[in-house]
N, C-alpha and C positions, 0 to 999 in steps of 0.2 A: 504494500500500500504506500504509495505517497502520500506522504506527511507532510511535507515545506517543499518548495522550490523556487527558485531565483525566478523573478516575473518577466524579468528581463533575458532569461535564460532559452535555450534551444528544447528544453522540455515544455515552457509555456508558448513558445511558437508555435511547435510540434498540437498543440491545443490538450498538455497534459494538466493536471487542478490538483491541490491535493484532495486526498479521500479518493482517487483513483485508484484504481488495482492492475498491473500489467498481470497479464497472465500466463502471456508469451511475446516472445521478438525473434522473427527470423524463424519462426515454427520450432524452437527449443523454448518448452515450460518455464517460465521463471515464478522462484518461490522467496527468493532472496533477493536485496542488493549485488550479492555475487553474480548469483544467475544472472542477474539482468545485466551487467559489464561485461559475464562471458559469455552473455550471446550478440552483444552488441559490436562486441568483440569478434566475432565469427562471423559475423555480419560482413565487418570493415574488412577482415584477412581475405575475404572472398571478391573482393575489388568493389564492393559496392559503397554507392555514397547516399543509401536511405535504409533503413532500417523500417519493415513493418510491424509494428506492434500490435496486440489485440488488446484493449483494455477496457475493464467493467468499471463503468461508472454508476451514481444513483439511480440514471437515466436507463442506460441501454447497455449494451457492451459494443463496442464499435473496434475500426481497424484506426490506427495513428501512426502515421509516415513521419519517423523520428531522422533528421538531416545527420549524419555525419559527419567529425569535422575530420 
C-alpha cells in the first residue's frame, strides 16, 4: 500500500495516491516495497522505458503506466 509520496514525484504523474495498493508491475506480484523495485527493476533491464502496473484503488483496480527514468 502506498502510504506518502512526493506530489511532485513520477508516482503522482504516473496518477499513483496514497491508500493505493500495487498489486503487480511488469506481470510479477508485488507484496512488498522490495517487490515493487524488483520488478521495476526487471522492467528497466528489459530495455523498457514504462512500466505497467495494476493497482486497486477505493475506486476500481485499474492498469498505471509508471515512466522510467
Amino acid at each position: 500500500m502506498i502510504t506518502d509520496l512526493d506530489p511532485a514525484g513520477v508516482a503522482a504523474e504516473s496518477g499513483l495516491s496514497a491508500g493505493d495498493i500495487i498489486l503487480d508491475v511488469g506481470g510479477s506480484g508485488v507484496k512488498t516495497p522490495a517487490d515493487f523495485y524488483k520488478a521495476l527493476t526487471g522492467v528497466h533491464n528489459l530495455g523498457k522505458r514504462i512500466a505497467l502496473a495494476r493497482v486497486k484503488s477505493s475506486e476500481a483496480t485499474r492498469f498505471v503506466a509508471i515512466r522510467l527514468g
